[in-house]
C-alpha positions as CSV (number, residue, x, y, z in Angstrom):
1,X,0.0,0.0,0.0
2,X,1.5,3.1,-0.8
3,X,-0.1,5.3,2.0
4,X,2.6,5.6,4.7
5,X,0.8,7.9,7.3
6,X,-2.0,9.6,7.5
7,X,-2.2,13.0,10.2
8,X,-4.8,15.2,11.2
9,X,-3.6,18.5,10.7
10,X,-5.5,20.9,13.0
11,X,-5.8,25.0,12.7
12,X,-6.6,27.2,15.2
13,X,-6.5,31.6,15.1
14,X,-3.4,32.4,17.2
15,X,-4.4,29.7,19.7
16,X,-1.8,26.9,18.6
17,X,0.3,27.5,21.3
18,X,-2.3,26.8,23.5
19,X,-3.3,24.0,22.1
20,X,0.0,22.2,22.2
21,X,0.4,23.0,25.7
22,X,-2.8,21.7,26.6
23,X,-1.8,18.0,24.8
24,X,2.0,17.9,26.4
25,X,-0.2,18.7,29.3
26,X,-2.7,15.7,29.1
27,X,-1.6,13.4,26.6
28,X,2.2,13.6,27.3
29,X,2.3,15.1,23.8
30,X,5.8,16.1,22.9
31,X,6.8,18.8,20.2
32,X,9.3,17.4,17.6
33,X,9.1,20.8,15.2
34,X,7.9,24.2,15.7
35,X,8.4,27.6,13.1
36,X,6.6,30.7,13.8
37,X,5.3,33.1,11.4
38,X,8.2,35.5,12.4
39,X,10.7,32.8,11.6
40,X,9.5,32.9,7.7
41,X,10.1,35.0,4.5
42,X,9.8,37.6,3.1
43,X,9.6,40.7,5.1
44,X,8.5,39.0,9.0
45,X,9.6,42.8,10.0
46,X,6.1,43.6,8.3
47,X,4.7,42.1,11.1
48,X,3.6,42.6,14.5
49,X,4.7,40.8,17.8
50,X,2.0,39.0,18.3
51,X,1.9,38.2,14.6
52,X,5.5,37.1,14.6
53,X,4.8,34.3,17.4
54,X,1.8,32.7,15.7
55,X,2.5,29.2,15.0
56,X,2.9,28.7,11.4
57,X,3.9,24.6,11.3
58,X,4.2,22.3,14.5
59,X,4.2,18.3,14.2
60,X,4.0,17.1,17.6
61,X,4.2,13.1,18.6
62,X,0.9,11.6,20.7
63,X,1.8,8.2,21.4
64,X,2.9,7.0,18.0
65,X,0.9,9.4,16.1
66,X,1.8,12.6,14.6
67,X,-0.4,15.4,15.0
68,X,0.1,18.8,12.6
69,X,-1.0,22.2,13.7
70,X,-0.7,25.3,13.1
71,X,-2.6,28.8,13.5
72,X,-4.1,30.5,10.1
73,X,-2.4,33.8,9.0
74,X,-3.7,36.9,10.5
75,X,-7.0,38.4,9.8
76,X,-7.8,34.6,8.2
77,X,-9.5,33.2,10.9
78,X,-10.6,29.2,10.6
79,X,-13.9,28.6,9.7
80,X,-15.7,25.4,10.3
81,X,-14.8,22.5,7.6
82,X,-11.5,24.6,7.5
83,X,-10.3,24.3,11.0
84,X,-9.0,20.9,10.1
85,X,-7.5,18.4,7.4
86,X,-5.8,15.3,6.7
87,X,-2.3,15.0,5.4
88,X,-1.8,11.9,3.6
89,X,1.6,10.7,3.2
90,X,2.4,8.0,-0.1
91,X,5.4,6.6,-0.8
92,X,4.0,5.5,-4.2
93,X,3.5,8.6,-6.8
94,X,0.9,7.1,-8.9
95,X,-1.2,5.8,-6.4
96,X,-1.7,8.7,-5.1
97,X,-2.8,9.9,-8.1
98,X,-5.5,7.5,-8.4
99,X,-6.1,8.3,-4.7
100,X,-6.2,11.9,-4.9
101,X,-9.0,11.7,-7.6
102,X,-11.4,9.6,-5.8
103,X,-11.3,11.7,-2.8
104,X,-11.5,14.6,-4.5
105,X,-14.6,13.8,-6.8
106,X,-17.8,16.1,-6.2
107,X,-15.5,18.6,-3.6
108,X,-13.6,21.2,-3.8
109,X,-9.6,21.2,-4.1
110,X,-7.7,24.3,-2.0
111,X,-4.6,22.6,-2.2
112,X,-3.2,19.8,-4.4
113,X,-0.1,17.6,-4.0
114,X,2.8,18.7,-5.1
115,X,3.6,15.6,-7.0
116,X,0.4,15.1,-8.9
């Protein structure tokens, strides 16, 4: 099968950090990667403080599973049946081809693989 993980990737509006706190907290999460908003380019001097800390990418490890989050840019605040998605790791390039067609029939694509 060429589907090597599948992670729920969850957004939240400038409450990330929160969030992760509250699972290394109570599910003995722990954080493996973390970038801020300030941490990116172009021009983070464009932004402010609070704008800078935002979480824009975190994978942190529950048990053995991975769980993506990150908080939506400013002023884009998550809306629900955006507020969270599944990120589907292959290892096979034209199964996921085949893969990403049937689950995309009859919806709406924001954001399609890289590889397809």
């Amino acid at each position: 099968m060429s589907i090597a993980q599948l992670n729920p990737y969850l957004n939240f509006d400038g409450t990330s950090e929160q969030a992760i706190k509250l699972y290394e907290r109570a599910l003995g999460a722990k954080v493996e990667f973390l970038q801020r908003f300030g941490e990116m380019s172009p021009s983070p001097q464009q932004m402010s403080d609070a704008q800078k800390q935002r979480v824009l990418h975190a994978r942190i490890k529950v048990g053995a599973a991975d769980l993506l989050i990150s908080d939506t840019p400013p002023g884009q605040p998550p809306a629900a049946g955006n507020n969270v998605m599944l990120c589907l790791q292959c290892t096979d390039a034209e199964a996921l081809k085949t893969q990403f067609a049937a689950l995309s029939e009859g919806g709406k694509v924001v954001l399609a693989p890289r590889s397809v």
